[in-house]
N, C-alpha and C positions, 0 to 999 in steps of 0.2 A: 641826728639826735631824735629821740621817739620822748612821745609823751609820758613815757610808761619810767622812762633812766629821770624825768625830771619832778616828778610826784617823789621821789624818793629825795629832794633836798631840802633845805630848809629856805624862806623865803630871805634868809640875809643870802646866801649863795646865788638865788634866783636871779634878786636882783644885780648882785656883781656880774651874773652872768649875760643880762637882759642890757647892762652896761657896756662891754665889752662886743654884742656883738651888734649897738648900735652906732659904737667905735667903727668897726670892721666895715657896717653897712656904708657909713659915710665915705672911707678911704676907698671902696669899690665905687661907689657914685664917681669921687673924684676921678679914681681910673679910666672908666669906662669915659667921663669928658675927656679925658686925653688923651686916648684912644690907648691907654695902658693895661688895661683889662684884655687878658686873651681868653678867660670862660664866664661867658656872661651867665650860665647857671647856676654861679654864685651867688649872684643877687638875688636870683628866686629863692634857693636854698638859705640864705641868710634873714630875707621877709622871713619864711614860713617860720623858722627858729625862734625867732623874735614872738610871732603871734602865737607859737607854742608856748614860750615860756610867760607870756602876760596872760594867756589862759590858764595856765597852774597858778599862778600865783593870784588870780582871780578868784579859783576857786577853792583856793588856803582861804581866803577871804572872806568865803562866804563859810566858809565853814567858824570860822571863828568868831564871825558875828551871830553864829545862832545860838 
């Protein structure tokens, strides 16, 4: 997911989105304790998405308070 696909939605999307993939993040935690996780790249890949999409919607943020 690139920052460039998530400027283009709206912050009700953002956050359904920012929801779902801290869903995701949890059940890969769970995994990996139980040793059910077979590509722990995921987890990195799933951080970085997360801190993409609360930076868009940050800076929806700022834009709209000015």
């Amino acid at each position: 997911m690139k920052a460039s696909e998530l400027r283009g939605q709206s912050p009700e999307v953002l956050r359904a989105m920012l929801l779902e993939r801290r869903k995701e993040q949890f059940r890969q935690r769970i995994q990996k304790a139980t040793g059910q996780l077979e590509a722990n790249q995921l987890i990195r890949q799933t951080r970085r998405d997360i801190a993409r999409i609360k930076t868009v919607l940050q800076q929806l943020n700022d834009r709209t308070d000015r």
